[in-house]
N, C-alpha and C positions, 0 to 999 in steps of 0.2 A: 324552503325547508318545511316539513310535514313533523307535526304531533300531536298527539292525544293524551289526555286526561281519563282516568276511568274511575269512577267513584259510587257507593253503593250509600242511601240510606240507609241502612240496615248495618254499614262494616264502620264505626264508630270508634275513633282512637278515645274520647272523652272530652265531655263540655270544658270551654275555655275557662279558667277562673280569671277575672279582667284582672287581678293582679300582678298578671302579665304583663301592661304597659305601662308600669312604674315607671318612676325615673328617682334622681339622685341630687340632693343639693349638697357640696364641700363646703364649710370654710375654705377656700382655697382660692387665689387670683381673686376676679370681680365674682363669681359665683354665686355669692351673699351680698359683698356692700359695690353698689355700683349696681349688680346684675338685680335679687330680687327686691336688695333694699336702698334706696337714696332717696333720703327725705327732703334735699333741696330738688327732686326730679319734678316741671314742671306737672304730671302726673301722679304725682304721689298722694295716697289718701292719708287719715288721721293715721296711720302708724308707721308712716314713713315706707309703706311699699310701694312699687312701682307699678300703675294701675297697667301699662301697655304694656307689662310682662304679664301680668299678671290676666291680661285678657287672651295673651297669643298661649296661656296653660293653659287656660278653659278650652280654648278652641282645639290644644291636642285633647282634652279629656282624660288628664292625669289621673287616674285611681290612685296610687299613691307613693309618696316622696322618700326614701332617705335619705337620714341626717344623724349627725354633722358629719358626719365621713366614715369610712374613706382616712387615709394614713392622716387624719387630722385629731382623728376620735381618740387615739393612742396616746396622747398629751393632755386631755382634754380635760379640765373639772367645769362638770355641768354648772355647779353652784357659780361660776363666774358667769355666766348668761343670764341672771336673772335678777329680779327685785328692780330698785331706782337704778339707772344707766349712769347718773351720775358718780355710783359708788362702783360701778365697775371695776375692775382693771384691766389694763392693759398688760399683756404678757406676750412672748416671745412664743411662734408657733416654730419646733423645730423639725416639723413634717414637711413645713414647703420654706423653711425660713424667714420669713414671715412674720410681723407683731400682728398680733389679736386683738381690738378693739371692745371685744367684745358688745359692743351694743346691739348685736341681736344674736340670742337663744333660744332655747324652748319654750321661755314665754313665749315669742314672738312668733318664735315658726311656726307652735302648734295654730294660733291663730291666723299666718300666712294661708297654712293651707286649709286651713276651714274655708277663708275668703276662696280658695284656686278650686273647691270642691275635692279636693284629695285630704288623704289621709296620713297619720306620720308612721313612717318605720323608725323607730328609734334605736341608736347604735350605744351601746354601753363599752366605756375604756377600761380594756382588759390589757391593760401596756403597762400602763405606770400606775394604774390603780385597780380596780375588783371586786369582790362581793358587795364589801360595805357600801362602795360608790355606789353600787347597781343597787342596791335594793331601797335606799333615802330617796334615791333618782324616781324610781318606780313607785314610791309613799309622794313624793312631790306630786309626779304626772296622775296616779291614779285613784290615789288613798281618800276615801271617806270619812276619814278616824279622826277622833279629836286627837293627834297627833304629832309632833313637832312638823314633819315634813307637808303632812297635808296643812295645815295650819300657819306655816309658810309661802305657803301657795295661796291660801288666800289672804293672808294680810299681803301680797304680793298684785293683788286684784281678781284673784281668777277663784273662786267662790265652789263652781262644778271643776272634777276632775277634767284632764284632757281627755280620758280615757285612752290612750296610746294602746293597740293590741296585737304590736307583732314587735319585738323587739331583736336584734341583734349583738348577739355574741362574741363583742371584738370585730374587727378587721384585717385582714391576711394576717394570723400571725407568726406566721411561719415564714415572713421575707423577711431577709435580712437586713431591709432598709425602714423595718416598721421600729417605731420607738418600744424599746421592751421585747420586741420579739422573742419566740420562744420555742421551745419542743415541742413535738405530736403531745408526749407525756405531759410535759410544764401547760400548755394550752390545754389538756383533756382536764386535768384534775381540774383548774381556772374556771374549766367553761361550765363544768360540771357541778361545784356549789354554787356559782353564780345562777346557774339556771334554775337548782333549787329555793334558794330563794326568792327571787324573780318570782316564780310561780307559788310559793309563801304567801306572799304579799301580792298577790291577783291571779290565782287558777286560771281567769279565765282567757290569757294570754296566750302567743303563739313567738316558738323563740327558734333563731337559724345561728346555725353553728358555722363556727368558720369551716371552709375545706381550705384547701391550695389553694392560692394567689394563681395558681395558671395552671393549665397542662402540663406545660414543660418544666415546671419546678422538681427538678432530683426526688422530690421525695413524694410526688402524685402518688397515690395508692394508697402509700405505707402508711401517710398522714392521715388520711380518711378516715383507715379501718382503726388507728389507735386513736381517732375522736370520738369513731360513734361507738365503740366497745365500750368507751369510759361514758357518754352521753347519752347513749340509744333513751333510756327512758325516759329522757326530762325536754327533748328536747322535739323540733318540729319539722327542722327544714335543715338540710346541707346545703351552704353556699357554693357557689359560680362565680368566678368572673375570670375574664379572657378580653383582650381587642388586636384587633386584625390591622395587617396596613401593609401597602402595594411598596415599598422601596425599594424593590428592583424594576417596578415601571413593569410590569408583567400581569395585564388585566385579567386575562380567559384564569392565569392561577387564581387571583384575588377574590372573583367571584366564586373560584370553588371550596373559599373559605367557612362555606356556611357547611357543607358536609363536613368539616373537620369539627366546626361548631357542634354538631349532631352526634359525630363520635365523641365526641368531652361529654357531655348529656347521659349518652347509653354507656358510657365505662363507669359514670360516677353513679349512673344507676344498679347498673351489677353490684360495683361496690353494697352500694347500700342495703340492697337485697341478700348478698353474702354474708352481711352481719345478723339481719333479720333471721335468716337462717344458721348460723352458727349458736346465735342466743335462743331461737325455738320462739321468737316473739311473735304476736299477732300485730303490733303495730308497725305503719307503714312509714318511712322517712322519704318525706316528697324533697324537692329541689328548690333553691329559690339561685334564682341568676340574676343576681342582685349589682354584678356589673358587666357591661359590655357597650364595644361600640368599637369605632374606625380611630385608631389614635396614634400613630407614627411621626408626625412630621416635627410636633412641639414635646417631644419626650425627652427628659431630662435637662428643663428650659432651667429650673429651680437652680443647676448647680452652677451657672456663669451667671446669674442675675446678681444685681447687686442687694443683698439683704436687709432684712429689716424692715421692706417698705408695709406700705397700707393697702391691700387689694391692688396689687400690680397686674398689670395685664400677661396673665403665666395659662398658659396649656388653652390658648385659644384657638383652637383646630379652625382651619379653612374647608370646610369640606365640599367638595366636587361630584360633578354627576355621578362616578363609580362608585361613591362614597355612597350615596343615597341608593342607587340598587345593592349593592352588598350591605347594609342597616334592612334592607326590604328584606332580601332573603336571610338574614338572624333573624326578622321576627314570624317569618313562615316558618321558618326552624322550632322559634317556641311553640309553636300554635299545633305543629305536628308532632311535641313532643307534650301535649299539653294533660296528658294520662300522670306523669309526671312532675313538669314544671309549672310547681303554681302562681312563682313569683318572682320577676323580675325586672330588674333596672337597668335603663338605658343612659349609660353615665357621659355627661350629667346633662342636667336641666338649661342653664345658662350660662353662657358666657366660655367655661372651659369644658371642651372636647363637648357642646352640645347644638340642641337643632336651633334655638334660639340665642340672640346674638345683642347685644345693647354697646351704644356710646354712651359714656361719662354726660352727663347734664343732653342729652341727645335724642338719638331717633333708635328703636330695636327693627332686627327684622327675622326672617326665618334663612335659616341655611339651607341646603339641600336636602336634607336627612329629616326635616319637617315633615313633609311631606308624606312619604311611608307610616313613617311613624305616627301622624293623624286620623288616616284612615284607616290604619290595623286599630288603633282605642276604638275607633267609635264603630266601623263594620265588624270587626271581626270578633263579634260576640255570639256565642250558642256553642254546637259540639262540633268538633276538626271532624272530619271522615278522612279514612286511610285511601290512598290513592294508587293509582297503578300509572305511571308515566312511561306513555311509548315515544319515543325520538333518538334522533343522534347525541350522540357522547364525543366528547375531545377528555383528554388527557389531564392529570394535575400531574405536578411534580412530583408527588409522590407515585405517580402512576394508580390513579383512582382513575374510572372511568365518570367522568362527570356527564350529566345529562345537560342539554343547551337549557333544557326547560326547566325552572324551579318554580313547584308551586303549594300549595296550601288552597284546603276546601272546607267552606264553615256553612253550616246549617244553621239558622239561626229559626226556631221553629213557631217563636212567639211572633216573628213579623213573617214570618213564611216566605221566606227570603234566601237564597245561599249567595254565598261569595267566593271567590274564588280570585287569591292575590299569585300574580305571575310573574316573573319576569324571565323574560328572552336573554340569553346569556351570550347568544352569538354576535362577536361583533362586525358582523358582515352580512347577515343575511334576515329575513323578514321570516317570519314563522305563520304558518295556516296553521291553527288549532283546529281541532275537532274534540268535543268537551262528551262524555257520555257518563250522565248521571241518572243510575237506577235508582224508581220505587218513586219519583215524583212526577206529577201529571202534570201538563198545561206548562213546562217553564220557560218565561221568557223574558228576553234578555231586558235589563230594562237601564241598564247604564255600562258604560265602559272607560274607563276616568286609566288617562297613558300619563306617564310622566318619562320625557323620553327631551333628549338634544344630541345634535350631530357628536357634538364635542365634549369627548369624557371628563375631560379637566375643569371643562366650564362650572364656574362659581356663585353664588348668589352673595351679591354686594349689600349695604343700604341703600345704594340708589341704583342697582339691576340686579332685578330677580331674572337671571335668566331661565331657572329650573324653575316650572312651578306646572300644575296638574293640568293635562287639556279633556275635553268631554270627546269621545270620539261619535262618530256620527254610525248608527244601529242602522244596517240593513239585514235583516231578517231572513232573507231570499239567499244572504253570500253568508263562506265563512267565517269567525275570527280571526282577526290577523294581527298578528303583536311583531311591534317594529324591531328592528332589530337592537340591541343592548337596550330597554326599555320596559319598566316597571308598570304592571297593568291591575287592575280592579273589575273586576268582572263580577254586575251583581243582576242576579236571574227573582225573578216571583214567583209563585207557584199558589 
C-alpha cells in the first residue's frame, strides 16, 4: 500500500499549547492511595508519595493534572483534605461507593505535582455545594490577604499561595448519575456566580465550564448553548470528555474512532462560535478535553463490588496493543484541532483506566497507551500544519470513508525540527510513505521510533513488557515504510 503526506510551512492550523497532554488524578480505586500516595511504599519520599510513580510522570512530561475529580468532586468538601491528617475524617464517597480517608488533598496534591513538574487543574463541587465552597477554596489555594482562608493555609504550613490558575466548573453535570445533578438552566445559573466569584477573588485565573458528559447524551447541543448564553462572559473553556472501546471485537471500526473524536471537537466548536455570534461578542470560548481515553471492559465495576472499602482495585483497564494506537490517534486528533483545543486530559494518570499501573507495597510499570502518550508531551511541541492525505480508505460503520493513514505534522521552529506521528491502520498490509513538506530546505530524517506487535491484544504486564518503542534503522536512499497496524514517529531536521 502507497500514501502520502502533503504539508506546507506556511498552511498553519496553530501552535500547540502543551496543555494538551494533561492528565487526571480521581479519588477513585488505587488512583490516589496505593497509586500516587503509599507512605509504607518502599520508595516513598518525606510526604508519603511514591517516588517510582512519581519518576515514570516525569518521564511522560505531564504539563498538568486534574483533581479531585471526576464524579468524586460532586460530594466533595475541600476543607476535609487539609490541616493535621490526624483530625481528618473519614466519610463515605457515594460517587464510587467508597469511604474517604481523606489523608491526602490539596495540601498535598498541590505539592505532589510541583514534585511531578506539573501543574493543578482544580475542580470546584457544584453538586452538593457552590459559590460559597468555591470562592474560601480559591482564598485558601491563592489568597495573599490577612484573611481567614489565606491564614488557614498558612497556619496549615503553606506560607506562599498554591497559586492554582485554571480551575473547573463542576463535573458532567448533566448525568444522571452525578451527585446533585442538574439542568442546562440549574447548572448555567450555578456555574455562572460561581465563576464570578472565582474570578473576585483572583482575575487572573482561567475557568472551564462543563458541556455534556458525552456526545451521545439526549441533550448535546441544547446543553452547550444554554451554558454559554448564561456564562459566555466569565468563563474560558467548554469541556469534553468521551472514551471509546472495541466490544464488538471490530478493529478497522475502533480505530476510526478518532474521526468521530474530531467530529465532537468541530460540532462543539460550531456551537461555541454560534453563541459568540448570536451575543455579537469579540471573545473567543476555546475547548478543554479534559477527559478521554480507551475504557469499556471495567465500566460499571462499582455497582457489584462490595462497598465501603479503602482504595479497592475498581476501573483498572488492561490495555492492549489497539488500545495504544487508537490513544495515538486522539492525540493527533488534539494536536490537529489545536487552533481550538487548548486543554486536555488523558483520564486518568494511574492505576484506573491509565498508562501507568502499580502493585500495593510492589513494583509499577507502563501499559501500552504509555508510550504514544510520552512522545506526543515531549515531541510534539510548536505549530500542527494542516495536511493533505493521499491513500486508501475502508469503511466505518457509519459509512465514513476512513483513510488507512492517520497522521499529525508539528513544526517545532526553536529546535528546527518537525514531526510527524503516524499510524498505519491497516491490518494487513505495510505502507510506503512519501512525505512532501513545502518551504523547508536540507530535511532529513533523523529518527523513526515504530511501536508495533503481531498481536493486537498483546498486553504489557509487570513482568512483560511486550509493547514498547523500537528505533527503526534510516536508509536515506529507500522509502518510509510503516508496518502494518503500527504507530510511528517520524522526526526530520532542517
Amino acid at each position: 500500500m502507497k500514501a502520502k503526506i502533503v504539508a506546507s510551512r506556511e498552511n498553519i492550523i496553530s501552535d500547540i499549547d502543551r496543555r494538551i497532554y494533561g492528565s487526571f488524578v480521581e479519588h477513585l480505586g488505587r488512583a490516589v492511595y496505593n497509586g500516587i500516595y503509599e507512605p509504607t511504599h518502599k520508595s516513598a519520599d518525606d510526604m508519603g508519595f511514591r517516588g517510582d510513580v512519581l519518576e515514570l510522570v516525569k518521564e511522560l512530561n505531564v504539563p498538568i493534572v486534574r483533581y479531585p475529580g471526576g464524579n468524586f468532586v460532586s460530594g466533595y468538601n475541600w476543607e476535609d483534605g487539609i490541616g493535621d491528617k490526624k483530625n481528618r475524617p473519614r466519610k463515605l464517597d457515594l460517587a464510587w461507593l467508597t469511604t474517604e480517608t481523606n489523608e491526602m488533598g490539596i495540601d498535598e496534591f498541590q505539592e505532589w505535582a510541583r514534585r511531578a513538574g506539573s501543574e493543578v487543574m482544580l475542580a470546584v463541587n457544584l453538586g452538593t455545594r457552590g459559590p460559597d465552597e468555591a470562592r474560601c477554596c480559591i482564598e485558601y489555594c491563592n489568597s495573599e490577604t490577612d484573611t481567614y482562608y489565606a491564614n488557614l493555609r498558612r497556619k496549615n504550613g503553606f506560607e506562599k499561595p498554591f497559586g492554582i490558575k485554571l480551575w473547573c466548573l463542576g463535573n458532567e453535570m448533566d448525568g444522571e448519575w452525578q451527585i446533585c445533578h442538574k439542568t442546562a438552566e440549574e447548572y448555567a445559573r450555578t456555574a455562572t456566580e460561581t465563576a464570578k466569584v472565582l474570578k473576585w477573588v483572583d482575575p487572573s485565573i482561567e475557568l472551564v465550564a462543563c458541556g455534556s458528559s458525552d456526545p451521545n447524551m439526549p441533550t448535546f447541543g441544547s446543553w452547550e448553548r444554554t451554558v454559554l448564553e448564561a456564562t459566555y462572559d466569565y468563563i474560558d473553556y467548554l469541556s469534553l470528555h468521551c472514551y471509546y472501546g472495541n466490544r464488538d471485537n471490530d478493529t478497522a471500526n475502533f480505530l476510526s474512532r478518532a474521526e468521530d473524536m474530531d467530529r465532537f471537537i468541530k460540532t462543539t466548536r460550531d456551537i461555541c462560535d454560534e453563541i459568540k455570534a448570536k451575543r455579537g461578542s469579540e471573545r473567543e470560548i476555546n475547548l478543554s478535553f479534559d477527559e478521554y481515553n480507551v475504557w469499556y471492559r471495567t465500566k460499571d465495576e462499582e455497582k457489584t463490588m462490595e462497598r465501603w472499602q479503602i482504595a479497592p482495585h475498581l476501573l483498572e483497564e488492561e490495555f492492549n496493543f489497539e488500545d495504544a494506537l487508537l490513544v495515538g490517534c486522539m492525540l493527533m486528533t488534539l494536536q490537529n484541532n489545536a487552533d481550538r483545543v487548548k486543554i486536555a486530559c488523558l483520564a486518568q494518570l494511574v492505576n484506573v483506566i491509565a498508562p501507568i499501573m502499580t502493585e500495593n507495597d510492589g513494583a509499577s510499570w507502563k501499559q501500552t497507551i504509555f508510550y504514544p502518550y510520552m512522545y506526543a508531551s515531549i515531541y510534539g511541541n510548536g505549530a500542527a500544519l494542516k495536511q493533505e492525505i493521499q491513500c486508501d480508505t475502508y469503511k466505518s460503520k457509519e459509512g465514513w470513508d476512513i483513510p488507512y493513514l492517520y497522521t499529525s505534522v508539528i513544526d517545532n521552529k526553536e529546535k528546527r525540527e518537525i514531526t510527524i506521528f503516524a499510524v498505519n491502520r491497516s491490518l494487513n498490509e505495510d505502507m510506503e510513505l512519501e512525505i512532501k513538506l513545502d518551504g523547508y530546505d536540507n530535511l532529513k530524517l533523523k529518527e523513526h521510533v515504530n511501536l508495533y506487535c503481531d498481536d493486537l491484544k498483546a498486553k504489557n504486564t509487570r513482568d512483560n513488557e511486550k509493547i514498547s518503542p523500537k528505533n527503526c534503522k534510516i536508509n536515506h536512499s529507500s522509502p518510509v515504510f510503516l508496518k502494518k497496524h503500527s504507530w510511528n514517529m517520524l522526526r526530520f531536521k532542517y
